[in-house]
N, CA, C and O atoms as a MOPAC input file, in Angstrom:
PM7 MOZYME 1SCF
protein

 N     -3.93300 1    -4.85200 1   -36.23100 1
 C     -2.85400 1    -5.80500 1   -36.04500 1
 C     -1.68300 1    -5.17100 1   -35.30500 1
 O     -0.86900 1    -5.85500 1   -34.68400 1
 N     -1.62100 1    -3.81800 1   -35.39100 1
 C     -0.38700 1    -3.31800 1   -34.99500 1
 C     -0.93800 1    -3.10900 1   -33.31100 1
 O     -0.20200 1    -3.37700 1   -32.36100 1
 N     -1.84500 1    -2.77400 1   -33.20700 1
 C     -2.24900 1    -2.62400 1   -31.71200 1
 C     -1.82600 1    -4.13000 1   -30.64200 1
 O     -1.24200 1    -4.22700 1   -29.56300 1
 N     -2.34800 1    -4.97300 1   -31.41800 1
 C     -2.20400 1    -6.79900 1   -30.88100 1
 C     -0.73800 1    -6.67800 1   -30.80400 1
 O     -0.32000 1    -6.73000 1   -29.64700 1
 N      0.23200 1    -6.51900 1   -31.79100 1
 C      1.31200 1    -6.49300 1   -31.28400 1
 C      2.18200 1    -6.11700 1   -31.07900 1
 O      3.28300 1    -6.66500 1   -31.12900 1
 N      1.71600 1    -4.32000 1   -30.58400 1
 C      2.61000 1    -3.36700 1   -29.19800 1
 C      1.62700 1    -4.05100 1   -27.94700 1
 O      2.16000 1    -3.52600 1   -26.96900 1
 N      0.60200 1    -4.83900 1   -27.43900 1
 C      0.23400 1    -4.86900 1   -26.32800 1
 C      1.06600 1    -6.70900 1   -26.25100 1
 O      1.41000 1    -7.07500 1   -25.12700 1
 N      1.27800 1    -7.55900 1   -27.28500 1
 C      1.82500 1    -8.52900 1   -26.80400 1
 C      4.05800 1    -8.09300 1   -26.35200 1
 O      4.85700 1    -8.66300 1   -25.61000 1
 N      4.20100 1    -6.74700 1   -27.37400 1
 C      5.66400 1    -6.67900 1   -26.96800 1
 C      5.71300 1    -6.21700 1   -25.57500 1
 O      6.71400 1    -6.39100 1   -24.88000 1
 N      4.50500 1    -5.54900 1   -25.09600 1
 C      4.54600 1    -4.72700 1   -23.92400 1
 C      4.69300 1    -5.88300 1   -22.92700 1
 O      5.44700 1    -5.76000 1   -21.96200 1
 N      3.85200 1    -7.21900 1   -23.18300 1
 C      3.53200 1    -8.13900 1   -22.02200 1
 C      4.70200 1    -8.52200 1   -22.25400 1
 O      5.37000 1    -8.24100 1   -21.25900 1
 N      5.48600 1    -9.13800 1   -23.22100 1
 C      6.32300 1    -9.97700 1   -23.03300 1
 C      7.93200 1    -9.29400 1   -22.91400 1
 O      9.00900 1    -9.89000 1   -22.92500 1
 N      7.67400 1    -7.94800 1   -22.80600 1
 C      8.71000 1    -6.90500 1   -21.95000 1
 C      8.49500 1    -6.72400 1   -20.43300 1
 O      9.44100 1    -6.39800 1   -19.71600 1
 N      7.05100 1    -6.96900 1   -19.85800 1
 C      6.89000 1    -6.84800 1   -18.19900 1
 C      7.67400 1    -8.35600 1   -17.79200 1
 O      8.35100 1    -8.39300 1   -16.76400 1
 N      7.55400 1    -9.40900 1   -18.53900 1
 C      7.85400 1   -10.58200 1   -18.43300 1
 C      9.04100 1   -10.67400 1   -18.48500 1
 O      9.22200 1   -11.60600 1   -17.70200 1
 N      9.99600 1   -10.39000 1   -18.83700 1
 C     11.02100 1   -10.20500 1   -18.99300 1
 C     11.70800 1    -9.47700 1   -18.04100 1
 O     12.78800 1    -9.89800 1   -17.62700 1
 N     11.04900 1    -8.04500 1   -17.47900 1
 C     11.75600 1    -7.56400 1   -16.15100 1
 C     11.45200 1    -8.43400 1   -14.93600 1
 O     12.19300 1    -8.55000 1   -13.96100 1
 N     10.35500 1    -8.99000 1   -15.09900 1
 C      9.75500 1   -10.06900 1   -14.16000 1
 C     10.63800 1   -10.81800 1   -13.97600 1
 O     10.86300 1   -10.92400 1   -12.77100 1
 N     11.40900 1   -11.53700 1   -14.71400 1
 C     11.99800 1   -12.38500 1   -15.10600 1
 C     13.75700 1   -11.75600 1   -14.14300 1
 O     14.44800 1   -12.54500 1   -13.49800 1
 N     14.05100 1   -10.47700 1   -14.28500 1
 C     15.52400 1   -10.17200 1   -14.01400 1
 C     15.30700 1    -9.61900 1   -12.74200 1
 O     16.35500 1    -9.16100 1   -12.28500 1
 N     14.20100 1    -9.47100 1   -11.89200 1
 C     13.47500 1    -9.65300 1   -10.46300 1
 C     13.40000 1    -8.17800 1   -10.39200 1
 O     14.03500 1    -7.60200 1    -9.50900 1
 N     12.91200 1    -7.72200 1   -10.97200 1
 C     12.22300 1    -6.15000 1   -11.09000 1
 C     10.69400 1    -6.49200 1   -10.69400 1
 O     10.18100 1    -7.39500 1   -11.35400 1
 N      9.88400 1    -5.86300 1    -9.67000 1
 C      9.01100 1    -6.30200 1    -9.15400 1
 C      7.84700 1    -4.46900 1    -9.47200 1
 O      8.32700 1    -3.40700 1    -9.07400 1
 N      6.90700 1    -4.48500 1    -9.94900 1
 C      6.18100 1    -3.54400 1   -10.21100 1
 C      5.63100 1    -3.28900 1    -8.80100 1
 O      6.15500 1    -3.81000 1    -7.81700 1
 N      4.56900 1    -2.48200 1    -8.72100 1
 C      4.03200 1    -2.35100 1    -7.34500 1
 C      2.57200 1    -2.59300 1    -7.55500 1
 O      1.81800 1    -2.15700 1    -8.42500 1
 N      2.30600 1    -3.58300 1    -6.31100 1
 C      0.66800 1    -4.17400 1    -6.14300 1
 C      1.30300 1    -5.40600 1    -5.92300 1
 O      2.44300 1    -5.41900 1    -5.45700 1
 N      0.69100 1    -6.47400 1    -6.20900 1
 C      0.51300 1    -7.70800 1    -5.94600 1
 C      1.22200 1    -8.62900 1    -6.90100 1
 O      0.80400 1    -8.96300 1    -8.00900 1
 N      2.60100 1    -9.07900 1    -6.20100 1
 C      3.64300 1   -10.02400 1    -6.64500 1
 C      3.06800 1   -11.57600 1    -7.14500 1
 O      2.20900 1   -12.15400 1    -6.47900 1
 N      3.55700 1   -12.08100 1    -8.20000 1
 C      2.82600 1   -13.59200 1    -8.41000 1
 C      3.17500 1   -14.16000 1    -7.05800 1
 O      4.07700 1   -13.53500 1    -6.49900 1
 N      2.69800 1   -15.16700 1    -6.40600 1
 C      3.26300 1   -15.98200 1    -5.43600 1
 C      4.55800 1   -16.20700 1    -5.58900 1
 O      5.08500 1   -16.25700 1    -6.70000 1
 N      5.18300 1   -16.36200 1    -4.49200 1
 C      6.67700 1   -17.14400 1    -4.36300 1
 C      7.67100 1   -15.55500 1    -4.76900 1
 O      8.81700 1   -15.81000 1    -5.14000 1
 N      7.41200 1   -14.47400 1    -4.73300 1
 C      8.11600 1   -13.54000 1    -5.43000 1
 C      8.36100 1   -12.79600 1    -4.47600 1
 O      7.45300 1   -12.72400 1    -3.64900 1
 N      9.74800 1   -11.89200 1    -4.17400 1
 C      9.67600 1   -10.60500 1    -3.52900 1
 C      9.45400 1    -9.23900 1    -3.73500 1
 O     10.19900 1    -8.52700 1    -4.40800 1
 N      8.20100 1    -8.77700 1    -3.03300 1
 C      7.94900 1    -7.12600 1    -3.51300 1
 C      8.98100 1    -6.32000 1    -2.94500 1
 O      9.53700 1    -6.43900 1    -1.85300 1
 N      9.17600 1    -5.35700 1    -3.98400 1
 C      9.81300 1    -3.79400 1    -3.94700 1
 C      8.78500 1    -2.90200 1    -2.95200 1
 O      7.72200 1    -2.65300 1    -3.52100 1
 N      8.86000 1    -2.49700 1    -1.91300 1
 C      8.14000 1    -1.60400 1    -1.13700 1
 C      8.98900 1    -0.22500 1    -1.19500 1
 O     10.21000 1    -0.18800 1    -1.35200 1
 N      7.86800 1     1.27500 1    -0.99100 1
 C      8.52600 1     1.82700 1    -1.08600 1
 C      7.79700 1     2.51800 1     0.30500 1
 O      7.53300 1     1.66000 1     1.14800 1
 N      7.42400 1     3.91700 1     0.69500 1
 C      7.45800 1     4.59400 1     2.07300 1
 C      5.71000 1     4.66400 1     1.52400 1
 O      4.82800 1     4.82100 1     2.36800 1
 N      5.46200 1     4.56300 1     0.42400 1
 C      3.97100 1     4.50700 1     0.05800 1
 C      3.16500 1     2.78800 1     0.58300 1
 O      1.99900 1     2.62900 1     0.94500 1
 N      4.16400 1     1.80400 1     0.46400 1
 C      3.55700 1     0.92900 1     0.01700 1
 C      3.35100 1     0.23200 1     1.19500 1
 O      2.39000 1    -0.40600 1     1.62600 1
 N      5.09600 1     0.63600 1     1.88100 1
 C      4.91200 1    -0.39300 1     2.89800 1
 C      4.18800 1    -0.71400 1     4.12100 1
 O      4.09900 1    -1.80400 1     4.68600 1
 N      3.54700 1     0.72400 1     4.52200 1
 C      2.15100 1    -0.02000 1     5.82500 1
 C      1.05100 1    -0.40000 1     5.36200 1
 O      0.19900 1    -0.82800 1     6.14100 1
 N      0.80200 1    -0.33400 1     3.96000 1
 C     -0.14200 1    -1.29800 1     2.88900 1
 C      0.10600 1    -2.98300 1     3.29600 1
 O     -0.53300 1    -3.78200 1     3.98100 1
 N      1.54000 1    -3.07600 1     2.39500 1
 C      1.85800 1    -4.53900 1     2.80700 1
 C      2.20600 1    -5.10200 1     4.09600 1
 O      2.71200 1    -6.21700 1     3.97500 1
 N      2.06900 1    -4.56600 1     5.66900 1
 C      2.35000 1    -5.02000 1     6.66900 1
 C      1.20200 1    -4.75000 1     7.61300 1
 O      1.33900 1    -5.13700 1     8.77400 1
 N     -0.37800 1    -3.87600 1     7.11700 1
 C     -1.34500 1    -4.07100 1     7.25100 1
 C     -1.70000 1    -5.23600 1     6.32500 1
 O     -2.34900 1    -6.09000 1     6.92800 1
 N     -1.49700 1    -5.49000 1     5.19900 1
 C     -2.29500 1    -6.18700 1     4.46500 1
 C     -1.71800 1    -8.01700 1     4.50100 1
 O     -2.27800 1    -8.94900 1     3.92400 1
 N     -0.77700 1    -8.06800 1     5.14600 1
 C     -0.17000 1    -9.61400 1     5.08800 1
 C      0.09000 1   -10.05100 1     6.55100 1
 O      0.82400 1    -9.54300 1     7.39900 1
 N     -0.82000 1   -11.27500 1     6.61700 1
 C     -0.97200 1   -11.32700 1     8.14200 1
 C      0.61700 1   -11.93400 1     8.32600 1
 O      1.06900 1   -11.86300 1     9.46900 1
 N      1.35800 1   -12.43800 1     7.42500 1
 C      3.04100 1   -12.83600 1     8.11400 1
 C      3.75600 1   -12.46300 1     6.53400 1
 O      3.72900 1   -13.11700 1     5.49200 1
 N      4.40900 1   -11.09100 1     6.86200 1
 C      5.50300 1   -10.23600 1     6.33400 1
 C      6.71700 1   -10.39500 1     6.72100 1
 O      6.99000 1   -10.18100 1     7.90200 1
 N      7.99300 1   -10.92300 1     5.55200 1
 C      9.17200 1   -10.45800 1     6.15100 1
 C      9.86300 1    -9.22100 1     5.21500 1
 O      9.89300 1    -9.17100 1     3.98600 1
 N     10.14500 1    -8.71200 1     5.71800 1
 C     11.26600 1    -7.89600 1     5.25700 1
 C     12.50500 1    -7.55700 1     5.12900 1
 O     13.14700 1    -7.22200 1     6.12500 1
 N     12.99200 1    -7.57700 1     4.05100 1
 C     14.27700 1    -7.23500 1     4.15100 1
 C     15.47200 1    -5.93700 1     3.72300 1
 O     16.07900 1    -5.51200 1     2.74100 1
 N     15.34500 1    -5.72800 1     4.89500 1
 C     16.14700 1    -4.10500 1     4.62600 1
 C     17.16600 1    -4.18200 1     4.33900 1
 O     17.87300 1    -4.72700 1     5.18700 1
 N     17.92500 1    -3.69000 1     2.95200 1
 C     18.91100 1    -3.27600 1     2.68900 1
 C     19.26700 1    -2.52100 1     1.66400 1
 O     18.31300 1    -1.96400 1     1.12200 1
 N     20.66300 1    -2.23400 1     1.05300 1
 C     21.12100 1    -1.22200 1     0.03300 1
 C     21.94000 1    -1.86000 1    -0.65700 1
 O     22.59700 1    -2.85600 1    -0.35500 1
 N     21.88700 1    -1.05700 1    -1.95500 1
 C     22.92900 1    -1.91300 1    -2.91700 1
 C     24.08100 1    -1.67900 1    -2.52500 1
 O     24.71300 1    -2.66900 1    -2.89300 1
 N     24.78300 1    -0.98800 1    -2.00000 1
 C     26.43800 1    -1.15900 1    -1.80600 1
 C     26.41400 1    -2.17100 1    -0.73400 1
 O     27.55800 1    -2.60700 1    -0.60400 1
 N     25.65200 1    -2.68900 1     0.03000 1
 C     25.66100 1    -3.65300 1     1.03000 1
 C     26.38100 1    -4.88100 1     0.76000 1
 O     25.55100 1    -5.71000 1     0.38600 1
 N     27.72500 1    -5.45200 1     0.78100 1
 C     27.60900 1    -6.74100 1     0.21500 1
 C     27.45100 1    -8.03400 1     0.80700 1
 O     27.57100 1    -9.11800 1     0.23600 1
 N     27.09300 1    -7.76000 1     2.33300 1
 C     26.40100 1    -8.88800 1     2.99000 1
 C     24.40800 1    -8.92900 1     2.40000 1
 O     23.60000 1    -9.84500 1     2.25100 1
 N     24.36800 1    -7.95000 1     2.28900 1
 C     22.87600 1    -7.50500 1     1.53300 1
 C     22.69800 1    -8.54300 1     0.42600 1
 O     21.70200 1    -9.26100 1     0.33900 1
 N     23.68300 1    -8.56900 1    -0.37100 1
 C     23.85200 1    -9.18000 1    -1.69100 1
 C     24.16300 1   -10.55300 1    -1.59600 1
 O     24.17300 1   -11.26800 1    -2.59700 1
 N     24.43200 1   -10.99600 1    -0.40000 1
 C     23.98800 1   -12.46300 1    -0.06700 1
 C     23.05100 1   -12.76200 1     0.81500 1
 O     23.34200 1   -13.73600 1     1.50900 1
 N     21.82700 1   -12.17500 1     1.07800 1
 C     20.88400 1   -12.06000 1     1.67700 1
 C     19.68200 1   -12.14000 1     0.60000 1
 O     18.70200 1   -12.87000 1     0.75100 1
 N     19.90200 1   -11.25000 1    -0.56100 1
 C     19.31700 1   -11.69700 1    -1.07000 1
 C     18.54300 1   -12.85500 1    -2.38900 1
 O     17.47800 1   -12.81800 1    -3.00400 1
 N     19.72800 1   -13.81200 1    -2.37900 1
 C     18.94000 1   -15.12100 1    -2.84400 1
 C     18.54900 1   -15.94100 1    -1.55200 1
 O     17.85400 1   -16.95400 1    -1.48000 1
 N     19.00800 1   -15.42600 1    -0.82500 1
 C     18.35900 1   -16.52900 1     0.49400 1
 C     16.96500 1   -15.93100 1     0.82400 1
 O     16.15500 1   -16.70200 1     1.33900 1
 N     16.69000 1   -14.99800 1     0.65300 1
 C     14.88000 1   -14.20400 1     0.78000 1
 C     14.20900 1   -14.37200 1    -0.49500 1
 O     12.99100 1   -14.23600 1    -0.61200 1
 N     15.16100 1   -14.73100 1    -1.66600 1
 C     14.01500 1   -14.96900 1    -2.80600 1
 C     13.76800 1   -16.82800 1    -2.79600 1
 O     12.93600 1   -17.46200 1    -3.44500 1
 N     14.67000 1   -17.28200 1    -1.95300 1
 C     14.45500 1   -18.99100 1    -2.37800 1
 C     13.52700 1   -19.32200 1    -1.04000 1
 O     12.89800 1   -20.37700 1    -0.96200 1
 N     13.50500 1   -18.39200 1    -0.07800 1
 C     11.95300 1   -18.82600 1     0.91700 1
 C     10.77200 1   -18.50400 1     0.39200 1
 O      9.71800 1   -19.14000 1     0.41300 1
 N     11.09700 1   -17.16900 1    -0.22000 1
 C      9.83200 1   -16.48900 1    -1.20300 1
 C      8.80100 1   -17.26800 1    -1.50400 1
 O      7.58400 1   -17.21500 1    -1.33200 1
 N      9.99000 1   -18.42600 1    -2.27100 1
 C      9.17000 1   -19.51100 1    -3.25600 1
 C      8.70500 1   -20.92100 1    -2.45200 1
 O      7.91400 1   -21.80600 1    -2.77700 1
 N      9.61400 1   -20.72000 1    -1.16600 1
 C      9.03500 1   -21.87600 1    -0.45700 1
 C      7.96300 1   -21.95900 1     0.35900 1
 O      7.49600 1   -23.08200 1     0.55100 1
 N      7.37000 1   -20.84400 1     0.98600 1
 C      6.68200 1   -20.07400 1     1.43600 1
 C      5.38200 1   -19.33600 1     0.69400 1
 O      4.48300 1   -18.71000 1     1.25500 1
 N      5.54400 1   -19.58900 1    -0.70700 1
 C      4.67400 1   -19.02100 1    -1.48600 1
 C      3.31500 1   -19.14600 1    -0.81000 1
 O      3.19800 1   -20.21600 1    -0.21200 1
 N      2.26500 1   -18.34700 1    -0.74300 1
 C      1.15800 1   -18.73300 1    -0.11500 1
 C      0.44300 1   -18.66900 1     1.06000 1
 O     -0.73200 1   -18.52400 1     1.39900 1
 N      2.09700 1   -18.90600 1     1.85200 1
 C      1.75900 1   -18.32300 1     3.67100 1
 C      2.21900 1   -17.80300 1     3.85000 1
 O      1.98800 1   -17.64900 1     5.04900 1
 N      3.43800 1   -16.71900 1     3.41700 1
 C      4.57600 1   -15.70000 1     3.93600 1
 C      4.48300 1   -15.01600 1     3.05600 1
 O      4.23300 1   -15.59300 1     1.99800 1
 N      4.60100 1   -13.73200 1     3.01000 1
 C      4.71600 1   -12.45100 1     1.93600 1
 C      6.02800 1   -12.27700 1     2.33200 1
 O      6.37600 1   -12.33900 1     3.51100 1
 N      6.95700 1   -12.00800 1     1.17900 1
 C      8.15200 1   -11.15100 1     1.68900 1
 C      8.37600 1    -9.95500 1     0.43100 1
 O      7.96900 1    -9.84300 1    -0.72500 1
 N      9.08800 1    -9.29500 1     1.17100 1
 C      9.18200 1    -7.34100 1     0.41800 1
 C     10.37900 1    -7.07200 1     1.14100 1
 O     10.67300 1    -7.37100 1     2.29900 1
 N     11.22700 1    -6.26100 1    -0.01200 1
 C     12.13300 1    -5.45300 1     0.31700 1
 C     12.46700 1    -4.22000 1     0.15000 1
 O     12.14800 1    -3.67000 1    -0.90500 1
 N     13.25600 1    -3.43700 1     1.25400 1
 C     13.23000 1    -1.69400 1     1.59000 1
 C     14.59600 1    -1.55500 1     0.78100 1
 O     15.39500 1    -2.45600 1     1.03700 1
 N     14.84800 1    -0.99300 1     0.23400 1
 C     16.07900 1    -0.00100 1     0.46800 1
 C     15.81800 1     1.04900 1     0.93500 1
 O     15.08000 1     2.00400 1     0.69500 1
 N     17.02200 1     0.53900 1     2.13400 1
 C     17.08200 1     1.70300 1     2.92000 1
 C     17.67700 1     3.42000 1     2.45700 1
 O     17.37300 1     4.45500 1     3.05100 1
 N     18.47600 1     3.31200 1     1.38300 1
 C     19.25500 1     4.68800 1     0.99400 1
 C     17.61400 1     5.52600 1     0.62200 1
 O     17.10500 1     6.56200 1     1.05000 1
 N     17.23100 1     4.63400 1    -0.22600 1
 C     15.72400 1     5.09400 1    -0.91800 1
 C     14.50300 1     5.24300 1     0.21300 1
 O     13.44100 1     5.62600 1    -0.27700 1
 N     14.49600 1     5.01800 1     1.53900 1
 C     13.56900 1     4.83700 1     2.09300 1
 C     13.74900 1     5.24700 1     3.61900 1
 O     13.27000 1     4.64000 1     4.57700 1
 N     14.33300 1     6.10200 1     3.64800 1
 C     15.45200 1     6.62800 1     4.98500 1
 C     13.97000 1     6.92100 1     6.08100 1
 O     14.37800 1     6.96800 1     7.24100 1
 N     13.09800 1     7.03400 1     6.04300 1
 C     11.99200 1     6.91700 1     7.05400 1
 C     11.34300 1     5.94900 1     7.88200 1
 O     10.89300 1     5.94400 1     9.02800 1
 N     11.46800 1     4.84600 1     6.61400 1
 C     11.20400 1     3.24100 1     7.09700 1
 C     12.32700 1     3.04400 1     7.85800 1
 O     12.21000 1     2.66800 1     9.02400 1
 N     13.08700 1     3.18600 1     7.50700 1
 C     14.50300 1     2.68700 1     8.53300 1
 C     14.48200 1     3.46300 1     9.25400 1
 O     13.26400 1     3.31500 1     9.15500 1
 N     14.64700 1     4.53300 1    10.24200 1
 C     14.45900 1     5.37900 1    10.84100 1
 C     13.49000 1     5.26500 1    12.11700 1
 O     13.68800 1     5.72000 1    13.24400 1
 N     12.31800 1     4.48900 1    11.60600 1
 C     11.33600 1     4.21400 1    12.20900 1
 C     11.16100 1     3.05200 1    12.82100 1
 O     10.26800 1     2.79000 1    13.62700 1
 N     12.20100 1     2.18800 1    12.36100 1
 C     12.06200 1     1.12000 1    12.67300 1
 C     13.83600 1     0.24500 1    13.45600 1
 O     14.31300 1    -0.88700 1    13.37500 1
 N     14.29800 1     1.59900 1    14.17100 1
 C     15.72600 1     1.55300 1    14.32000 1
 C     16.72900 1     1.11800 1    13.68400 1
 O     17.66100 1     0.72800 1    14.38800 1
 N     16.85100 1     1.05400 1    12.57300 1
 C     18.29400 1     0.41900 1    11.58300 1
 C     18.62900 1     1.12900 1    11.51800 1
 O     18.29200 1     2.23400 1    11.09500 1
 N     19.84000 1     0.50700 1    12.13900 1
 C     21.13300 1     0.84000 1    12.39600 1
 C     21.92600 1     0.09400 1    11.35200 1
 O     22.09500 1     0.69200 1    10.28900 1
 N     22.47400 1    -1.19100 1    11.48600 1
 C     22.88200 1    -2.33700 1    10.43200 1
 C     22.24200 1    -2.87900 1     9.42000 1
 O     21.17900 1    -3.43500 1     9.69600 1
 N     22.60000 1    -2.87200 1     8.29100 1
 C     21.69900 1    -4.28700 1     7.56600 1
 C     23.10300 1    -4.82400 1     6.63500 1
 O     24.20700 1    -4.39200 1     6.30600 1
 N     22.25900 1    -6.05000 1     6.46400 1
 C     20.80200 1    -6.43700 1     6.20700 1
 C     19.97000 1    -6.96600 1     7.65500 1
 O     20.17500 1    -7.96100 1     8.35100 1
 N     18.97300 1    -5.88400 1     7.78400 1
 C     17.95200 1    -6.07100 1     8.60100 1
 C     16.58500 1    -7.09600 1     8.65800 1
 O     15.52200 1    -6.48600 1     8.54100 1
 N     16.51400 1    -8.10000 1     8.77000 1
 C     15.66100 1    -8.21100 1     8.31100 1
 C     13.69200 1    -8.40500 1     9.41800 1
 O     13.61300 1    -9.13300 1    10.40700 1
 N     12.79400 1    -7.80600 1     9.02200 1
 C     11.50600 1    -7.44200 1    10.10500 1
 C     11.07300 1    -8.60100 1     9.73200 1
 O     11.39400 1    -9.26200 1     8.74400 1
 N     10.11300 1    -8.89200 1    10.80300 1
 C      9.20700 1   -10.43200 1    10.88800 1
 C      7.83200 1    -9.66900 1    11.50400 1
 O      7.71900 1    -9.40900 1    12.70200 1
 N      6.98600 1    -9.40700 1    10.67100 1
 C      5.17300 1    -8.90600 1    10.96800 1
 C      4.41500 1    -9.74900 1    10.84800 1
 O      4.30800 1   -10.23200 1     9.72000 1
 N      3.73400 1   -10.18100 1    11.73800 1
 C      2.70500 1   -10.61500 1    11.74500 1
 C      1.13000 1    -9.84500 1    12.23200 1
 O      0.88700 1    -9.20600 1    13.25700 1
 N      0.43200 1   -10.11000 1    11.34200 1
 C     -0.90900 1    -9.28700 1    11.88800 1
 C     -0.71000 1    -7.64200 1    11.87400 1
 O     -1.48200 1    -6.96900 1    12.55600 1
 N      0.42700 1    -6.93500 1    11.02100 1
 C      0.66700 1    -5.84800 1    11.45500 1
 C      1.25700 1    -5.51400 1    12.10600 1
 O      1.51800 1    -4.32200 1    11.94900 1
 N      1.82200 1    -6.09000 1    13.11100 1
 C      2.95800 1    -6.08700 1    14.33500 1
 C      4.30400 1    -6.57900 1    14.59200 1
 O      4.58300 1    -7.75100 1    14.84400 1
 N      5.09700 1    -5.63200 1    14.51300 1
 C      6.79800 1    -5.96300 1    14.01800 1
 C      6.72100 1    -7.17200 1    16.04300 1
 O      6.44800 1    -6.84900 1    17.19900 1
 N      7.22300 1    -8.75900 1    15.22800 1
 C      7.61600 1    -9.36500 1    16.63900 1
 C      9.10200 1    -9.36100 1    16.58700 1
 O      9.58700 1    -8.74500 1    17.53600 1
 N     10.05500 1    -9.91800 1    15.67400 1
 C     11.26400 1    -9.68000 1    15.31300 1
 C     12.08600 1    -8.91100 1    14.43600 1
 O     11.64800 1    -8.32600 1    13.44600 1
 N     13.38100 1    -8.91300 1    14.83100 1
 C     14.40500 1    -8.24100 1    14.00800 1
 C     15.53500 1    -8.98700 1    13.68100 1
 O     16.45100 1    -8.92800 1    14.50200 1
 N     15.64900 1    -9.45600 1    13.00300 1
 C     17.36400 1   -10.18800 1    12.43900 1
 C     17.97900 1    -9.76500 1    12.03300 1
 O     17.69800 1    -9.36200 1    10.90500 1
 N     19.54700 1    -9.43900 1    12.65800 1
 C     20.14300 1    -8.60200 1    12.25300 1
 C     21.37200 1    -9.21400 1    11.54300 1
 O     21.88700 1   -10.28100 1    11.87700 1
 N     21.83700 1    -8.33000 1    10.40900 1
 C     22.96800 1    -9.85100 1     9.68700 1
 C     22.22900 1   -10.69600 1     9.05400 1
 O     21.04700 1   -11.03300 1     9.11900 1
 N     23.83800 1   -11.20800 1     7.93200 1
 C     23.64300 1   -11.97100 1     7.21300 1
 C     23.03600 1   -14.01900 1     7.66300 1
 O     23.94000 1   -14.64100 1     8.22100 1
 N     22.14500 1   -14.57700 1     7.50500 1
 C     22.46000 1   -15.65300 1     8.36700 1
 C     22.26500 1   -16.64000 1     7.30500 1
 O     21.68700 1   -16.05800 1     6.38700 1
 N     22.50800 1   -18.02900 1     6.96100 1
 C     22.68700 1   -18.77200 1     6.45300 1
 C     21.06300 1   -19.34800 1     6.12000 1
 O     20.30200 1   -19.50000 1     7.07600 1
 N     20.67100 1   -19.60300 1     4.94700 1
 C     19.17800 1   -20.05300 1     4.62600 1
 C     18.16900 1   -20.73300 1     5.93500 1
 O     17.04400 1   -20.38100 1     6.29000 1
 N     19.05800 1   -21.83300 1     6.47100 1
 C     17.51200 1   -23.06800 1     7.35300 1
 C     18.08200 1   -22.32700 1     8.72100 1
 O     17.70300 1   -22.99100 1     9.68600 1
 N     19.04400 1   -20.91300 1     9.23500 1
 C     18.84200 1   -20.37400 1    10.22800 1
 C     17.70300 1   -19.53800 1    10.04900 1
 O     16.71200 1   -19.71700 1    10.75700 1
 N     17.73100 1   -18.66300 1     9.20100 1
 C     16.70500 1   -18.09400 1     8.66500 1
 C     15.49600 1   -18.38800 1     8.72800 1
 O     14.64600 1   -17.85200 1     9.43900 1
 N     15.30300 1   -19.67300 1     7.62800 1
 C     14.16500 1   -20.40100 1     7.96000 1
 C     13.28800 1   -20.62800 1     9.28900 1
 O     12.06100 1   -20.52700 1     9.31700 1
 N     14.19200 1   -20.98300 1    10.49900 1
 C     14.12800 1   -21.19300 1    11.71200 1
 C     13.30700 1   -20.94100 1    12.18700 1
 O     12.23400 1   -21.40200 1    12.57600 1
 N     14.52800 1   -19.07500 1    12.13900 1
 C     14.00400 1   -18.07700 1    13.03900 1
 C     12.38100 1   -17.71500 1    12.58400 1
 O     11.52000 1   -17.46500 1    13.42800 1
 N     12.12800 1   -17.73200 1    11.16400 1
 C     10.86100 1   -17.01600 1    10.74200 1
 C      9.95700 1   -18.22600 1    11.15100 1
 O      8.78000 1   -17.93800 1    10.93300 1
 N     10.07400 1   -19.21900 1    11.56100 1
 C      9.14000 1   -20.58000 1    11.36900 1
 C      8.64100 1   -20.22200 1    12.89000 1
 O      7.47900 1   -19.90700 1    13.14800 1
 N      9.82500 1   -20.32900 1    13.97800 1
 C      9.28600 1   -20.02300 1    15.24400 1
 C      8.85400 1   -18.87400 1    15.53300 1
 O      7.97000 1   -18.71900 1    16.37600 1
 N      9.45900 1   -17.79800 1    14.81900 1
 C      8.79500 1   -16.34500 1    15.06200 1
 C      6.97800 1   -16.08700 1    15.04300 1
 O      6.25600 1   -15.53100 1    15.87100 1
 N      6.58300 1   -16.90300 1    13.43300 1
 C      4.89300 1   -16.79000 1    13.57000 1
 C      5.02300 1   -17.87100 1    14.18700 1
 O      4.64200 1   -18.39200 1    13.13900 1
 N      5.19200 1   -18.75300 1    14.88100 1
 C      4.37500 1   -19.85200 1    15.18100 1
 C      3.81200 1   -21.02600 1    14.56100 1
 O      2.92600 1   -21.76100 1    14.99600 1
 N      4.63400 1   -21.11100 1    13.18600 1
 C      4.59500 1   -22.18000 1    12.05700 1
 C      5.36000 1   -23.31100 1    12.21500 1
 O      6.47600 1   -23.41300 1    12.72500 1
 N      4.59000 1   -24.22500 1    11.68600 1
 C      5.24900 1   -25.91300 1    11.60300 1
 C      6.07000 1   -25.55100 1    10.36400 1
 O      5.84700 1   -24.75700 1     9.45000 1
 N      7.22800 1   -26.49100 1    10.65000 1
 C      8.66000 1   -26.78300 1     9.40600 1
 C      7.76400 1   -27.44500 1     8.47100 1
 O      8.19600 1   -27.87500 1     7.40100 1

């Protein structure tokens, strides 16, 4: 009995960071944004034929309005768009590699292949837009 319930406190403790958008590493429920780190991320931009990303850092505070606008496409998008985010302080190679300079940066991959860069904060259905015409997707 005691085993049943340290493995139900355990679940309903992942659920709970789940819940305060702490994202483990592997495979996000739909509609969610992954944490990438310098391990993960040519995993997830080989592995998702349309990736966005969004580069930034916590002292960022245009960052910090960037990101509910990348978790509310997340969910709109669930299904056909993967999105993942870098910090850059934590990940100074990815950025490096991929010229950031400013963020919030945000990459647009498709098939593996960086086509855009958005740079700045931009308002949700610009956003939207840009990523809709970037792959080549209907609104």
């Amino acid at each position: 009995m005691d085993d049943e319930l340290m493995r139900i406190r355990e679940k309903k403790l992942e659920e709970l960071k789940r819940g305060l958008g702490e994202r483990p590493a592997g495979e996000p429920p739909a509609g969610q944004v992954t944490v990438l780190d310098e391990r993960q991320f040519p995993v997830a931009v080989r592995d998702n034929p349309f990736l966005v990303v969004d580069m930034w850092a916590p002292w960022c505070g245009p960052c910090r309005m960037v990101a509910p606008v990348i978790q509310e496409l997340s969910a709109e998008f669930a299904g056909k768009i993967a999105f993942a985010k870098v910090n850059t302080d934590e990940n100074q190679k990815i950025a490096r590699s991929y010229g950031i300079t400013a963020i919030p940066t945000i990459l647009l991959f498709a098939r593996g292949k960086l086509l855009e860069k958005v740079i700045g904060a931009y308002p949700k259905d610009m956003l939207r837009d840009r990523i809709l015409r970037t792959f080549g997707l209907a609104g």
